[in-house]
C-alpha positions as a Markdown table, in Angstrom:
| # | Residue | x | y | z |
|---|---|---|---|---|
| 1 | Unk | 68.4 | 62.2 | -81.5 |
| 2 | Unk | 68.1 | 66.4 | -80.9 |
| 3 | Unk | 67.1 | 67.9 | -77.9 |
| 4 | Unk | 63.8 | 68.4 | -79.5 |
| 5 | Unk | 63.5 | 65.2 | -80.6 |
| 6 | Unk | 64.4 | 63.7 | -77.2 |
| 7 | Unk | 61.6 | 66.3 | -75.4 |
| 8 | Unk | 58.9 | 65.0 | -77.8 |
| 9 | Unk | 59.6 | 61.6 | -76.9 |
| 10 | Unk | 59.9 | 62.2 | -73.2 |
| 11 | Unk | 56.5 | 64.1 | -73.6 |
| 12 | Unk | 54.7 | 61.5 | -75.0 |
| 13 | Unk | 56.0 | 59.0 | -72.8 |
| 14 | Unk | 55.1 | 60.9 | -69.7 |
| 15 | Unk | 51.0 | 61.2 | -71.8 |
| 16 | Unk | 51.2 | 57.7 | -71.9 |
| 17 | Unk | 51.7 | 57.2 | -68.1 |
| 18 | Unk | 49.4 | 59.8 | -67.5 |
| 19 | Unk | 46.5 | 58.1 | -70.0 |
| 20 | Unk | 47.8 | 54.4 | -68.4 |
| 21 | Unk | 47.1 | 55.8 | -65.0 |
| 22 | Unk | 44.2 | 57.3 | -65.3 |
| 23 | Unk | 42.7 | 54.2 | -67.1 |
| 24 | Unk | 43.9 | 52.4 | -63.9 |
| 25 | Unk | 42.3 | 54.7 | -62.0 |
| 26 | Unk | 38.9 | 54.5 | -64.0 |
| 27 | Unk | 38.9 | 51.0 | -63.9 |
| 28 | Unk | 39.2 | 50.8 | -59.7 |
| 29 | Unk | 35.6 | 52.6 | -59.3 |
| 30 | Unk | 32.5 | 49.7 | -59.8 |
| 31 | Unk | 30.1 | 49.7 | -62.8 |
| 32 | Unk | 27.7 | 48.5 | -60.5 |
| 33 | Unk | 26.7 | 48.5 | -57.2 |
| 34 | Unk | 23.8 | 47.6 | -54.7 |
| 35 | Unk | 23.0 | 49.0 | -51.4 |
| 36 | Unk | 21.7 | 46.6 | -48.0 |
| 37 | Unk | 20.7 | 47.7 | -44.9 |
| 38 | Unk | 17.2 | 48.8 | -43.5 |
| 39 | Unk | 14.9 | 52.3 | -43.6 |
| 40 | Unk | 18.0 | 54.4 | -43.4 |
| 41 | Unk | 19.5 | 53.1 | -46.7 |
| 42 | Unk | 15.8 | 53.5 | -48.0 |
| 43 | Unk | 15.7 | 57.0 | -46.9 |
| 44 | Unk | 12.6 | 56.6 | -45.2 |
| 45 | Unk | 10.6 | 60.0 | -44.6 |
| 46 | Unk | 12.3 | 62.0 | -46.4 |
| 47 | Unk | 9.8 | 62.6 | -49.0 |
| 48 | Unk | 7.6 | 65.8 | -49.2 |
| 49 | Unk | 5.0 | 62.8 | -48.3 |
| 50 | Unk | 5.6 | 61.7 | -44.8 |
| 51 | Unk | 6.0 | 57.8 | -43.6 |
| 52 | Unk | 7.3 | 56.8 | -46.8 |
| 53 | Unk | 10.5 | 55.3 | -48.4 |
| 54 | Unk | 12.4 | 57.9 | -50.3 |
| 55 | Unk | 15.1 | 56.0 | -52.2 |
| 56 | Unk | 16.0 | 59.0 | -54.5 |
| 57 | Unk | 17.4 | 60.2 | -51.4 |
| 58 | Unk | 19.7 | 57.6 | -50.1 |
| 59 | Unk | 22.5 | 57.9 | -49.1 |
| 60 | Unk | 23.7 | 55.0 | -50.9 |
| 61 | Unk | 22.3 | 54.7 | -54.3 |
| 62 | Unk | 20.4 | 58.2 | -54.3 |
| 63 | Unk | 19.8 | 60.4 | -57.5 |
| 64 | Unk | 19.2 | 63.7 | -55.7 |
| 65 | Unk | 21.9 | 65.6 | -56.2 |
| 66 | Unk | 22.1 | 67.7 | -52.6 |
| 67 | Unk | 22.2 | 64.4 | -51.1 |
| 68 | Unk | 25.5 | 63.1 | -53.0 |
| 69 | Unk | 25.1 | 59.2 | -52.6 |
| 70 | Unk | 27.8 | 57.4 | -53.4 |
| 71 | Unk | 26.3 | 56.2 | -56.4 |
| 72 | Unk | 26.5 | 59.4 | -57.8 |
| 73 | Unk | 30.1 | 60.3 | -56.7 |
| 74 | Unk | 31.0 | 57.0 | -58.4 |
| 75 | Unk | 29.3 | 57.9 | -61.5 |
| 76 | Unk | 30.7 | 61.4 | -61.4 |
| 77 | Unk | 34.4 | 59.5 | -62.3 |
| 78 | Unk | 33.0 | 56.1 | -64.1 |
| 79 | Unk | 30.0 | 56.8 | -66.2 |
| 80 | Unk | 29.6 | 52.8 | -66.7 |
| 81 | Unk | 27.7 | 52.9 | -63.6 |
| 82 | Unk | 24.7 | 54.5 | -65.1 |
| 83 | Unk | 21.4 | 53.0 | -64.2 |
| 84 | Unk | 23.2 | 50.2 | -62.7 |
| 85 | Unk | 22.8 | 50.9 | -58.6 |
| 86 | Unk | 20.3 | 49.2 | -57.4 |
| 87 | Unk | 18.6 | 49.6 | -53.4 |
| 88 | Unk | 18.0 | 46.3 | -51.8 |
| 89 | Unk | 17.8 | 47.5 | -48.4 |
| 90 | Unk | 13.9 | 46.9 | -46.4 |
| 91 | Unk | 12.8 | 49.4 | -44.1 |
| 92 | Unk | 12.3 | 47.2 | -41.0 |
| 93 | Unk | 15.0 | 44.7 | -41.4 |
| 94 | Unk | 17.1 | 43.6 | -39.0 |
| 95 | Unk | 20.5 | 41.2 | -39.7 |
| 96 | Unk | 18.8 | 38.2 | -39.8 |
| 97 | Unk | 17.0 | 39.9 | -43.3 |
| 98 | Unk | 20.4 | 40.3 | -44.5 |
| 99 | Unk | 21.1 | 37.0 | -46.1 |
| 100 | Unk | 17.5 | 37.6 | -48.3 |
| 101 | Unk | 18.9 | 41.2 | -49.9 |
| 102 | Unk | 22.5 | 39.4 | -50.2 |
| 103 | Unk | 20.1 | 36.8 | -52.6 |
| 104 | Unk | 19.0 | 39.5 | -54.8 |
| 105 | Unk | 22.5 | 41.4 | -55.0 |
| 106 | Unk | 24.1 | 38.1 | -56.4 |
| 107 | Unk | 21.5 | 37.8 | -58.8 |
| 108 | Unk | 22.4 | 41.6 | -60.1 |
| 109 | Unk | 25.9 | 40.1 | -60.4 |
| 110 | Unk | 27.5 | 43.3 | -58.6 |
| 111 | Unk | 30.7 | 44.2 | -58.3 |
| 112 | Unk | 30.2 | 46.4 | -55.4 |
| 113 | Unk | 27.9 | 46.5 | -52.1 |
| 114 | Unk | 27.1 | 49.0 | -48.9 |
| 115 | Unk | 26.0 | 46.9 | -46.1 |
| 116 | Unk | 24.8 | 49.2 | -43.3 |
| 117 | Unk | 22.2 | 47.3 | -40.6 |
| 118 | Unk | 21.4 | 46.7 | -36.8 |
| 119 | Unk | 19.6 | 50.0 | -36.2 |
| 120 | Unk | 16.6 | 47.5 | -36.1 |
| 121 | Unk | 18.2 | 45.2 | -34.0 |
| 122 | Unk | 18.9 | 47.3 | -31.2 |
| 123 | Unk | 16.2 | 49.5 | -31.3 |
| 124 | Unk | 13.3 | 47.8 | -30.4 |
| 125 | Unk | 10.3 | 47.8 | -28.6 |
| 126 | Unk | 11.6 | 46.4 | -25.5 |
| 127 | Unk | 14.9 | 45.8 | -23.8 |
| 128 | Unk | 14.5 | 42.2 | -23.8 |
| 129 | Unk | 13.6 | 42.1 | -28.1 |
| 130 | Unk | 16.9 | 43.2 | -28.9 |
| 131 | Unk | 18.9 | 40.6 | -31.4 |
| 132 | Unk | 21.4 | 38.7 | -29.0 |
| 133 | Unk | 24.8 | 38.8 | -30.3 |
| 134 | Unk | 25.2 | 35.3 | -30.8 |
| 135 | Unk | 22.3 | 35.9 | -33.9 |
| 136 | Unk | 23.7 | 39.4 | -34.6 |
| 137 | Unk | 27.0 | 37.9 | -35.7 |
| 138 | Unk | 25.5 | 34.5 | -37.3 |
| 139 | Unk | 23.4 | 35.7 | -39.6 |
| 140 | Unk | 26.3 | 38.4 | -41.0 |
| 141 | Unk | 28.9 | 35.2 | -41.3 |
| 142 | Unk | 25.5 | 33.4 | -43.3 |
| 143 | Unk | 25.0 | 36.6 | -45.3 |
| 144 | Unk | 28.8 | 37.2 | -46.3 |
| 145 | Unk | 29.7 | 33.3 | -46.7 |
| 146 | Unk | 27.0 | 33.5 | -49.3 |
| 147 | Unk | 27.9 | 36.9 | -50.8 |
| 148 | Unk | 31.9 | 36.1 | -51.2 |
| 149 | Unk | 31.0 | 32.3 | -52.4 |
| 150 | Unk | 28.8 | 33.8 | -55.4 |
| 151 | Unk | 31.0 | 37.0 | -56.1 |
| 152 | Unk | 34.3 | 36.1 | -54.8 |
| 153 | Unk | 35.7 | 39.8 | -56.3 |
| 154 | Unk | 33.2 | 41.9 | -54.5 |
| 155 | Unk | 34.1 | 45.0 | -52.9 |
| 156 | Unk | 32.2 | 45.1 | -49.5 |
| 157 | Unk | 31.6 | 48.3 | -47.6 |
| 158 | Unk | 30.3 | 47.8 | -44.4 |
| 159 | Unk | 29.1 | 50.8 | -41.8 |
| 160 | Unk | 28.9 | 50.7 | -38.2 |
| 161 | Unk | 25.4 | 51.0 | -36.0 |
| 162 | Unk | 24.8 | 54.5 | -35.5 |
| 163 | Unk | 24.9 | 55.9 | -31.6 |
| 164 | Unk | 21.3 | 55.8 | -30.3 |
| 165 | Unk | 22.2 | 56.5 | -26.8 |
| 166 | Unk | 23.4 | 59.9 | -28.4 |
| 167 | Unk | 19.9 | 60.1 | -30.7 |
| 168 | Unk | 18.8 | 60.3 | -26.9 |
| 169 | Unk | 21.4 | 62.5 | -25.4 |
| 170 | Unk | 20.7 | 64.9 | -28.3 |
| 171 | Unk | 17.3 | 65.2 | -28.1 |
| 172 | Unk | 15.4 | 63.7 | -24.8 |
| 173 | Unk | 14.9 | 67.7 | -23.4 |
| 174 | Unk | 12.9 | 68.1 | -27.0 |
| 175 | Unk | 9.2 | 68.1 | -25.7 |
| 176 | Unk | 7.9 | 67.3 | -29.6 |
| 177 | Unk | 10.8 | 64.5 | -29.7 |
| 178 | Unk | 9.4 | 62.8 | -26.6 |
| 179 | Unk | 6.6 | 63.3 | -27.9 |
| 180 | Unk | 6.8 | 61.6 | -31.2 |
| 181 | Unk | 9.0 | 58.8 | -29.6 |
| 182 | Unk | 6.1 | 57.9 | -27.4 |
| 183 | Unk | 3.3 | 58.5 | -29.8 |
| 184 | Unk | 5.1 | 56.0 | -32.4 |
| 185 | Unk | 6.5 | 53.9 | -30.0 |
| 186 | Unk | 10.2 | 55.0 | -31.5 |
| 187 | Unk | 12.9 | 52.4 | -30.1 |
| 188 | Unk | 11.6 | 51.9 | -26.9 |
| 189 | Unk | 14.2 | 49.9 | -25.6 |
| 190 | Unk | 16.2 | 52.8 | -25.4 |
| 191 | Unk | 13.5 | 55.7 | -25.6 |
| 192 | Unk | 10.9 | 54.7 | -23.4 |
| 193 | Unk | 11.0 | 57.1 | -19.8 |
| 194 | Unk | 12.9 | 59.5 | -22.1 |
| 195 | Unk | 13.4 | 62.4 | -19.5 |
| 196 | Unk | 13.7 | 60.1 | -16.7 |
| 197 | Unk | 16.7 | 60.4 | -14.8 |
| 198 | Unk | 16.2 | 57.3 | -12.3 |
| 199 | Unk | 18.7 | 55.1 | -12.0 |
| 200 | Unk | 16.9 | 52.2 | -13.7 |
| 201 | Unk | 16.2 | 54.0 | -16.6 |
| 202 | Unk | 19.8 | 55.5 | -16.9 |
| 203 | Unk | 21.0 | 52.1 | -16.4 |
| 204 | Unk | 18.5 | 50.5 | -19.3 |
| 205 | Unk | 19.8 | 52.7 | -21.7 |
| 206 | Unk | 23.3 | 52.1 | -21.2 |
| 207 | Unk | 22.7 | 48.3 | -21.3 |
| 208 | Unk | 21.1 | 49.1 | -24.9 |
| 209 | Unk | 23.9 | 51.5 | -25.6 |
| 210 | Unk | 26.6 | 48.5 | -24.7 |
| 211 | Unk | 24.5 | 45.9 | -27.0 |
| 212 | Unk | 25.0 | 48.6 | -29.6 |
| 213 | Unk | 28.8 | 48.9 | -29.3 |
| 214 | Unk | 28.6 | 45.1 | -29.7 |
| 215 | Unk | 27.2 | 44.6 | -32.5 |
| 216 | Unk | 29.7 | 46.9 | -33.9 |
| 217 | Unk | 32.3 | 44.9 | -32.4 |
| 218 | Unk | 30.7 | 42.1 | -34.1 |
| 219 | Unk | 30.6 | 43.9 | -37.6 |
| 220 | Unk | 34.3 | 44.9 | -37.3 |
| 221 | Unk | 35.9 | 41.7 | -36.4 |
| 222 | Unk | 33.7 | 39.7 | -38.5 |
| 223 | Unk | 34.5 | 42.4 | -42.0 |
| 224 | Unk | 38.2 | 41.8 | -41.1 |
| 225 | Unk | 37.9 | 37.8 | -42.1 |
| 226 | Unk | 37.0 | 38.2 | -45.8 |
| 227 | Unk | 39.6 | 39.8 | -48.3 |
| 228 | Unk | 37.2 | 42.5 | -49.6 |
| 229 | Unk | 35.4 | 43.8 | -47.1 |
| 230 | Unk | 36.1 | 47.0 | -45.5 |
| 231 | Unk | 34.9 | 48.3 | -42.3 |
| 232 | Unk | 33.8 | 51.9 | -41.8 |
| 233 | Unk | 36.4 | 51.5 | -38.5 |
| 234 | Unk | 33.0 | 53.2 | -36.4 |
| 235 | Unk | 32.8 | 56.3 | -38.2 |
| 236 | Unk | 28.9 | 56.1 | -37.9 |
| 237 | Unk | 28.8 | 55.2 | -34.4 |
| 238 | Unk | 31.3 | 57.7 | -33.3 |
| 239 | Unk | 29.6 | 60.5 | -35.4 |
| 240 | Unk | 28.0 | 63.3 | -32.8 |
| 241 | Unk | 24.8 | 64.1 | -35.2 |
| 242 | Unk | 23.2 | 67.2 | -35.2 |
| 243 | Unk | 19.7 | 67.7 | -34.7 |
| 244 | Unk | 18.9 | 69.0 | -38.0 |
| 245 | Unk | 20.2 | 66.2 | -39.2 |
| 246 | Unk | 17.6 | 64.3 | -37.6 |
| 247 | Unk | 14.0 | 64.2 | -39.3 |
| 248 | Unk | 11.4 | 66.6 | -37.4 |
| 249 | Unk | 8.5 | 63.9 | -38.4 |
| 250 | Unk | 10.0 | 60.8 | -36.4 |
| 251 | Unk | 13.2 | 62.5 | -34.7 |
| 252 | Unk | 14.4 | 59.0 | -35.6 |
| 253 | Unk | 15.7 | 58.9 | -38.9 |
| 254 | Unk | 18.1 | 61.1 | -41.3 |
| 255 | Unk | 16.9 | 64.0 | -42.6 |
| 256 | Unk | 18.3 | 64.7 | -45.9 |
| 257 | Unk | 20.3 | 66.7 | -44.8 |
| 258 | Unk | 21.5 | 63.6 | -42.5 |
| 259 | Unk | 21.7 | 61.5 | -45.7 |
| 260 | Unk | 24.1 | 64.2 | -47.0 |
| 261 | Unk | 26.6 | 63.8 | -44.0 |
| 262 | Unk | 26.1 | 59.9 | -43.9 |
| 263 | Unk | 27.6 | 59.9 | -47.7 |
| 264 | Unk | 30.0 | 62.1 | -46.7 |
| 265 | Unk | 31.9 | 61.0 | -43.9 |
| 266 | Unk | 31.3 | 57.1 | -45.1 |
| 267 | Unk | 32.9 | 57.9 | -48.5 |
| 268 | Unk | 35.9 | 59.7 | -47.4 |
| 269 | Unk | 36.9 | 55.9 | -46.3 |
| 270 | Unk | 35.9 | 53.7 | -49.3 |
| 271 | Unk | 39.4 | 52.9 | -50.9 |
| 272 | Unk | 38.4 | 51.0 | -54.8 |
């Protein structure tokens, strides 16, 4: 064979790994996906119209494009995704609604699913209303048996409870925070007496802060029993928000601009 010969054939060879890996590649990232969870995966008040779900804006299966969900950073590399992400979380729910939005994502026969909840089931209207552990961790167990039974190759990303003890450190000197915390009656186990510095307040909201940092425990040790599920290792709890990130109607939930950074930093960890 000549030395041009022998370049050709090395040339295409190396195309052919290239086109094999690629393909590989290709094939790693979901054609379809489905995302759980509760108002923040629903992008709640985000809208122009306030008090609303705003799904187009999730951070999960969003179509608007500042946002960057991770549906559209999937389809951005697999185009077989198209149309095919659907948003099962509730606004409300807490983990024992989990099992219920795991039923519908087995019927849409998935082959990938964000599960991000227990904002609910911490912040609540009173100390004693928050889910006990115990229920915390049994309905996720009853939510993934059922999940992993029905679609044993399902890729599972599950995110951490975000920090509300910092929701409070960032923003309990705001006078239209308080105010809107009170007015709603926003997560009063933690926000209630919000610029109170007594000791019995101080020591409520680090009781609600500690059920918080249990529940992720609970997420984390719970993820690391099935094959494919992969825990966001507390990136969302450990994330210092800013207050623009933070929506100026409820000073509760992400603002867009929060639903940007949640996509973000949660993506950077997926590994398909």
């Amino acid at each position: 064979m000549t030395g041009t010969r022998r370049m050709i054939a090395a040339l295409s060879a190396a195309l052919c790994l290239i086109a094999l890996a690629s393909s590989a590649a290709l094939a790693a990232y979901p054609n379809s996906m489905a995302a759980t969870g509760d108002s923040i995966t629903r992008a709640f008040n985000t809208c122009s119209f306030p008090f609303i779900d705003c799904p187009q804006n999730s951070w999960a299966t969003g179509t608007e494009a500042t946002v960057n969900s991770f549906y559209l950073r999937i389809r951005a590399v697999n185009r077989a995704i198209e149309g095919r992400a659907f948003n099962d979380a509730r606004s409300g729910a807490r983990m024992a609604d989990l099992a219920g939005q795991i039923a519908n994502v087995i019927r849409q026969r998935v082959e990938y699913v964000t599960i991000a909840m227990g904002a609910n089931d911490v912040c609540t209207s009173e100390e004693t209303t928050m889910t006990s552990v115990a229920s915390f961790e049994s309905s996720l167990r009853t939510a993934l048996n059922n999940l992993t039974r029905e679609l044993p190759a399902v890729k599972i990303s599950l995110g951490s409870v975000p920090n509300v003890y910092w929701l409070w450190e960032l923003l309990h000197t705001n006078r239209s925070a308080v105010s809107t915390w009170n007015s709603f009656g926003i997560c009063q186990a933690l926000l209630r007496n919000a610029t109170s510095t007594s000791r019995e307040d101080e020591e409520r909201r680090l009781r609600v802060q500690r059920r918080n940092v249990e529940f992720n425990t609970v997420l984390r040790n719970t993820c690391a029993t099935y094959a494919n599920c992969e825990y966001d290792a507390d990136t969302g709890y450990n994330y210092r928000f800013e207050a623009g990130e933070v929506s100026t109607r409820d000073y509760f939930h992400p603002s867009v601009r929060g639903q940007a950074t949640i996509a973000r930093i949660e993506f950077s960890l997926v590994r398909f």
